[in-house]
N, C-alpha and C positions, 0 to 999 in steps of 0.2 A: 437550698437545692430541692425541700421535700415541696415549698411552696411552688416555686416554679411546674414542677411533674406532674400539681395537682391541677394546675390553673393548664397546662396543657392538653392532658388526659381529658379533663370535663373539658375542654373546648373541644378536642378530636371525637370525644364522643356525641354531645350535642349536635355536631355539624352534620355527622355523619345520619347521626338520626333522624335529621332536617332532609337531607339530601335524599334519603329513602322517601321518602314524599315527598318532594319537590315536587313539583309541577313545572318551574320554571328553572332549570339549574342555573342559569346565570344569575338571576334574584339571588337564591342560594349562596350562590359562590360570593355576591358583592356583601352577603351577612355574615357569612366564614370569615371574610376578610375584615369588620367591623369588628365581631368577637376575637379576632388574634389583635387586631390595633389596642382594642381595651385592657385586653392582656398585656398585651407588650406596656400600655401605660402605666398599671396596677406592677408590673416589674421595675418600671422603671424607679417609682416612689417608692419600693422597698430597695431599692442599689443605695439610693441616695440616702434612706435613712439607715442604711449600713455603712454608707462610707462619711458620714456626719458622725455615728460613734466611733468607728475607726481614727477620723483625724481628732476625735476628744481624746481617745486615749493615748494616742500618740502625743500630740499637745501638753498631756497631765504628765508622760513619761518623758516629755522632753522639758520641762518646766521642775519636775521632781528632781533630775538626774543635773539638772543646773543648780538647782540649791544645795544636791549632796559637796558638790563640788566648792560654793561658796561655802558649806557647815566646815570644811575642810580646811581650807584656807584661813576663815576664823580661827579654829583650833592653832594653828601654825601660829596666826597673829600674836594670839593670847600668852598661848607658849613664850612669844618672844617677848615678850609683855613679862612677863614671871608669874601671868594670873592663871594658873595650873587647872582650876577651880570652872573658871571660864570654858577654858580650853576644852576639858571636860566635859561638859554639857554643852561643848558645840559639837563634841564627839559620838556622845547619847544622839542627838538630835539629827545627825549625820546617819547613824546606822538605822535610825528609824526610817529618814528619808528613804536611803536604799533598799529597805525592803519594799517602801511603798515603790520605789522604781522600777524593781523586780516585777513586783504585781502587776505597775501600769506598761509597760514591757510584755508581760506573757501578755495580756485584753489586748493592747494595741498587735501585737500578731497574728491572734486568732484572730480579732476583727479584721486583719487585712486580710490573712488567708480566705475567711468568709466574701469580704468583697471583693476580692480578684476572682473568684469561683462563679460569684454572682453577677461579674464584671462581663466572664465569659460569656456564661448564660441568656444572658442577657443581651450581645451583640451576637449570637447564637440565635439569638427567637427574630434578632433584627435581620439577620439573611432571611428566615426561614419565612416572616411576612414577605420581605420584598421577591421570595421566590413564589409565596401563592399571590401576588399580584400579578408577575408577568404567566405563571401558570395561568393565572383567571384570564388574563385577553389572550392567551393561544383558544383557551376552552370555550370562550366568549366568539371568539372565530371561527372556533367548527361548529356550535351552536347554531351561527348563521347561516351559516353553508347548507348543514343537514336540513334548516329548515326551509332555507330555498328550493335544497332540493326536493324534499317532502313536499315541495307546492306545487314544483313544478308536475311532481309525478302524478298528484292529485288532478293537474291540468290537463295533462297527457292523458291520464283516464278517463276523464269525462270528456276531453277533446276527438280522439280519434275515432275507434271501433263503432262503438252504440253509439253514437247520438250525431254526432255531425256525417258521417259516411252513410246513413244509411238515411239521415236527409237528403244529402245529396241524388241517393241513389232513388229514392222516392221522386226526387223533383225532377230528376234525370227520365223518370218513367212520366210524368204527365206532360212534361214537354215531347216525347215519343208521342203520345197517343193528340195531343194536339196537330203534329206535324202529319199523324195519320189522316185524323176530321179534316184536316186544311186540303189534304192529296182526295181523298173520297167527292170531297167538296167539288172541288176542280173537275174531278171526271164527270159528276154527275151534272156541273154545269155546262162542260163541252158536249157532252150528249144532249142535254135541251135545244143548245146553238145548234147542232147540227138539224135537228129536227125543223125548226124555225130559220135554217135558210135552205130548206125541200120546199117549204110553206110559202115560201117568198119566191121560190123559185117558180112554182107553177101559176102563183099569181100573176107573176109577169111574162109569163109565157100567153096565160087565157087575154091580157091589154094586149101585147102585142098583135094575138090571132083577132082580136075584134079591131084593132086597129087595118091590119092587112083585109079583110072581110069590107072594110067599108072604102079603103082604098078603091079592089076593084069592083067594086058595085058605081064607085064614081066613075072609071077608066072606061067601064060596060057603057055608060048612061052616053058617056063622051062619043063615042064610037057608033050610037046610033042617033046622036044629034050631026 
């Protein structure tokens, strides 16, 4: 029991002192679960060399407790034999047996009590891994989440306010002042045209009047020929 509490303790604590600096808690979380797997193995090969003296003792008590039973029967034989003498030292050898039966009886219980405790224990740390595994991918999935959205919100910031609206709003003013030049432009070239057909206009007024002018200078000429 005392080994299991220690191998737990220093794993809870370890982890925990990992995880106050972490950087990446899932990393973390996948070396939490590496340190309890090695734990759970280092337990598992103390169960089995608890329940390897357990079935020795048991074995030696049940192996003892059958030859008390043959020293017995000898004795009886012997008896009936008339070899008294026999009988006897099958009887010595009998109460010897049972006490070593006794002995290997009380180790064979304490060792199972020992290994059913550690039995527990031991499919006790087996939940308690397979609960921080599926705790690790609930935590492995808000993980991602929080960091998606941490991105997104990074994006949203640099995206909206300062920097793209206020290009906009910049580009939105040169296109203004261009559509201004373009309208200035315009007027100031309908004012040229107008000037430039006054200019055109008198010109062909002054052909026409030299045209008319020589007309009748010839009609005159006719007139007195």
């Amino acid at each position: 029991m005392g080994l299991f509490k220690r191998l737990r303790d220093l794993t809870m604590s370890n982890i925990n002192a990992m995880l106050d600096q972490a950087e990446d808690p899932v990393k973390m979380l996948d070396q939490y679960l590496r340190d309890m797997e090695q734990d759970l193995q280092d337990a598992e090969v103390a169960v089995a060399k608890q329940i390897a003296v357990e079935k020795k003792f048991k074995q030696q008590y049940e192996e003892t407790t059958e030859l008390v039973q043959k020293r017995e029967s000898q004795a009886l034989q012997a008896l009936e034999a008339g070899n008294e003498d026999l009988a006897r030292r099958a009887l010595v050898d009998k109460k010897s047996l049972s006490e070593k039966a006794d002995d290997y009886k009380k180790q064979w219980e304490s060792a199972k009590a020992n290994a059913d405790q550690l039995r527990a224990m031991l499919e006790e740390m087996r939940e308690q891994v397979t609960e921080m595994k599926n705790k690790r991918d609930r935590l492995q999935a808000r993980a991602q989440a929080a960091q998606a959205q941490k991105q997104i919100n990074q994006a949203i910031s640099g995206f909206g306010v300062d920097n793209a609206a206020k290009g906009f709003q910049r580009m939105e003013d040169k296109v203004m002042q261009l559509e201004a030049e373009a309208e200035a432009s315009q007027e100031l070239r309908g004012s040229r045209s107008l000037d430039a057909e006054f200019k055109d206009l008198a010109k062909n007024s002054s052909d026409i009047d030299d045209e008319l002018a020589a007309l009748r200078a010839k009609l005159k000429k006719n007139d007195q020929q």
